[in-house]
C-alpha positions in Angstrom: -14.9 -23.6 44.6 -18.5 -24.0 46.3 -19.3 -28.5 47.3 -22.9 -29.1 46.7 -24.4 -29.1 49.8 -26.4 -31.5 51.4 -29.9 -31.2 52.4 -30.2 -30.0 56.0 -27.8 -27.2 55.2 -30.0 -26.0 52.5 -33.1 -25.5 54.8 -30.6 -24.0 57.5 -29.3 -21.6 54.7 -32.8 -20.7 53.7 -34.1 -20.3 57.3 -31.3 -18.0 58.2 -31.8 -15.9 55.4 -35.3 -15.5 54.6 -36.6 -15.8 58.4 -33.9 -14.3 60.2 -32.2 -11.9 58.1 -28.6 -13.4 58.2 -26.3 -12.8 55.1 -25.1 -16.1 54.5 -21.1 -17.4 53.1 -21.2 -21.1 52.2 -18.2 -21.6 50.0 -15.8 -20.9 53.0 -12.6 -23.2 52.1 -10.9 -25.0 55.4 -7.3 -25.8 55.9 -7.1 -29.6 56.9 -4.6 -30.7 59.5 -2.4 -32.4 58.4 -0.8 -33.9 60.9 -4.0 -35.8 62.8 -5.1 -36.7 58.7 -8.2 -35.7 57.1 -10.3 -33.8 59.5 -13.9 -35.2 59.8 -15.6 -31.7 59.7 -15.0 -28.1 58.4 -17.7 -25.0 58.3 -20.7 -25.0 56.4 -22.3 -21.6 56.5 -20.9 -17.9 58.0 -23.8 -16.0 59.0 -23.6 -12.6 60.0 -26.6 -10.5 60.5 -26.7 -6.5 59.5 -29.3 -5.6 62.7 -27.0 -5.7 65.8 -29.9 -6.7 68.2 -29.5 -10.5 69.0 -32.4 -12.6 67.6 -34.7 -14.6 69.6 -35.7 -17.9 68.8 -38.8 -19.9 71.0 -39.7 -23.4 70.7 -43.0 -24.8 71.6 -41.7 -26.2 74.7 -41.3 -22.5 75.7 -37.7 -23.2 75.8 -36.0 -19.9 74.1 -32.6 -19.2 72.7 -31.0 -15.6 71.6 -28.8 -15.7 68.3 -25.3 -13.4 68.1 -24.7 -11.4 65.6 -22.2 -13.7 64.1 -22.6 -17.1 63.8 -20.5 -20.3 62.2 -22.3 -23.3 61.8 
């Protein structure tokens, strides 16, 4: 069952999708740990992309990262 998501996942979702082209999973259910307690974080969005050439992204700084295929965030 999907959590309501919070804010900055919502613009991450949307710029993966409608800028990028990434298909996106967000209700992806995580098995705590028991044994350390609760854990403090689990996976918010799957992306996979259907284009197998890696995506460039460029910052004004002229800093530049390339994207995989698959990514968890």
């Amino acid at each position: 069952m999907p959590v309501p998501l919070n804010a900055f996942v919502d613009v991450a979702k949307v710029w993966f999708t409608e800028v990028l082209g990434y298909l996106i999973n967000d209700s992806v259910p995580v098995k705590p740990n028991y044994a350390k307690g609760a854990t403090p974080s689990d996976i918010d969005l799957i992306c996979k992309n259907p284009d197998k050439n890696l995506k460039k992204i460029s910052f004004s700084d002229g800093r530049s990262i390339s994207l995989k295929q698959n990514l968890l965030v």
